[in-house]
Steps between C-alpha positions, in 0.01 A plus 500: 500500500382836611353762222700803341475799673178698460546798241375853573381702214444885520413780252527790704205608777224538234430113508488264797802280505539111400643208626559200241498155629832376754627497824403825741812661633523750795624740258289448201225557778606796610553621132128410431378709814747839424324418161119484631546826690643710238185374269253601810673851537495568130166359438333629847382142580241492811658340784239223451513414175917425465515133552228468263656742222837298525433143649442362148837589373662235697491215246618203659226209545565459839501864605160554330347155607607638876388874399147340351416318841518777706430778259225676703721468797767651314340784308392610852834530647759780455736450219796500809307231640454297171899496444554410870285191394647465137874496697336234742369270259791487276798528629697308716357548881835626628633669214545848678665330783741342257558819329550653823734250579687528214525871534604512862774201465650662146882658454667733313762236450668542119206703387577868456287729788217624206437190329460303842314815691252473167440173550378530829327777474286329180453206739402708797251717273287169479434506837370864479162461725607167683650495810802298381593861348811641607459843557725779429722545859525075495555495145798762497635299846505191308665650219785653738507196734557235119700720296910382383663573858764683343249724327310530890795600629589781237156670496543466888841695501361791267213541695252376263288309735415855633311602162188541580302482174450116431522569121798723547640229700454247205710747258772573775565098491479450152734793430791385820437136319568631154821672619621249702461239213689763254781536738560076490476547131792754461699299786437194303614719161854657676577079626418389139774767354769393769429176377508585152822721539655225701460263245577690217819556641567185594437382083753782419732329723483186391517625135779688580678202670410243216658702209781534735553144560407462093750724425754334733457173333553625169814662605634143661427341210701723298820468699483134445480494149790761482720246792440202227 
C-alpha cells in the first residue's frame, strides 16, 4: 500500500518551506521549489548555501536518509541541480513522459474549452524546464488541432485562428464557446414552450371533450327516465 501524499507547508518567504512525511508528487515538488526560491530572493541566500538552508525541511525518512548520504555532494551542487536529483530519485522514472503523454493524447470532449484548456495548461506547467514541455506555438496547435470540432470550425469561420495574441486567443474561444452554448440554451427554452403550449392545449381539449361527453350522458339519462 503506497503512503499518503507528501504535505507541503509554507508561511510565506520569511521561513524555508516544509515537507511532512508521504508520497512526493511532481506537483508538490514543484510547489516546494517556487517555495525555496521565493525564501532565497527574500532572504538573499548565497547561491551556495540554498540546499543547505532548505534540505532539512523535507521530512520524510527516506528523503533525508538519501539527502544524509550524499549531503556533501549535495550542498555542493546548485539548488536546480539538487531538484533535478530530488525529481530523479522519487518519482516515477517516466513520469514526464507520461504526463506528456497524457497532455498530447487529451480532448476537449464534454468539458467546456476553459476548464479543459486549464487543465492542460496546469499539467503542461510541470514540465516547465523539461523537454517534455510543450511550448507555447505547440501548445496553442494542440489546443486548436483537440478542441469540440464544432467549436474548431466556428472560431475558424470568424477568423479567430488569425488572433495573434495567444492569451487573446484563449478569451476569443471562451467567449464564441459561451455564446454558442447560450444560443442551445434559448433553442432548447423556445422547444420546451412549444411543448408546453402543445400540451396544454391538448389538456384543454380533452377537458373540454370530457365534460362534453359528461354532459351528454347526463342528458341521455334524463330522456330515459322521462320515456318510462
Amino acid at each position: 500500500m503506497a503512503p499518503p501524499p507528501a504535505r507541503l507547508e509554507s508561511v510565506g518567504a520569511t521561513k524555508p518551506p516544509i515537507v511532512h512525511p508521504g508520497e512526493l508528487t511532481p506537483h508538490l515538488i514543484q510547489l516546494f521549489e517556487s517555495c525555496c526560491l521565493n525564501f532565497f530572493a527574500f532572504k538573499g541566500i548565497d547561491p551556495a548555501l540554498q540546499v543547505a538552508r532548505v534540505a532539512a525541511g523535507l521530512l520524510d525518512p527516506r528523503v533525508q536518509a538519501w539527502y544524509t548520504k550524499h549531503r556533501d555532494a549535495y550542498n555542493n551542487a546548485s539548488f536546480p541541480e539538487f531538484i533535478t536529483e530530488l525529481r530523479a530519485m522519487f518519482l516515477p522514472t517516466d513520469w514526464a513522459i507520461d504526463l506528456r503523454r497524457k497532455i498530447g493524447g487529451s480532448y476537449q470532449g464534454n468539458l467546456p474549452f476553459s476548464e479543459w484548456e486549464n487543465n492542460l495548461s496546469a499539467d503542461n506547467a510541470l514540465l516547465l524546464g523539461l523537454q517534455e514541455y510543450m511550448e507555447e506555438n505547440l501548445y496553442r496547435h494542440h489546443l486548436e488541432s483537440h478542441m469540440d470540432s464544432t467549436l474548431q470550425k466556428c472560431c475558424h469561420d470568424k477568423g479567430i485562428d488569425n488572433t495573434v495574441s495567444f492569451k487573446i486567443w484563449k478569451e476569443k474561444v471562451k467567449r464564441e464557446e459561451e455564446h454558442r452554448l447560450e444560443e442551445k440554451k434559448e433553442r432548447l427554452q423556445e422547444f420546451q414552450k412549444l411543448i408546453d403550449d402543445a400540451n396544454k392545449k391538448n389538456k384543454n381539449a380533452n377537458s373540454g371533450s370530457l365534460a362534453s361527453r359528461i354532459a351528454n350522458a347526463g342528458t341521455g339519462s334524463s330522456n330515459t327516465n322521462r320515456t318510462k
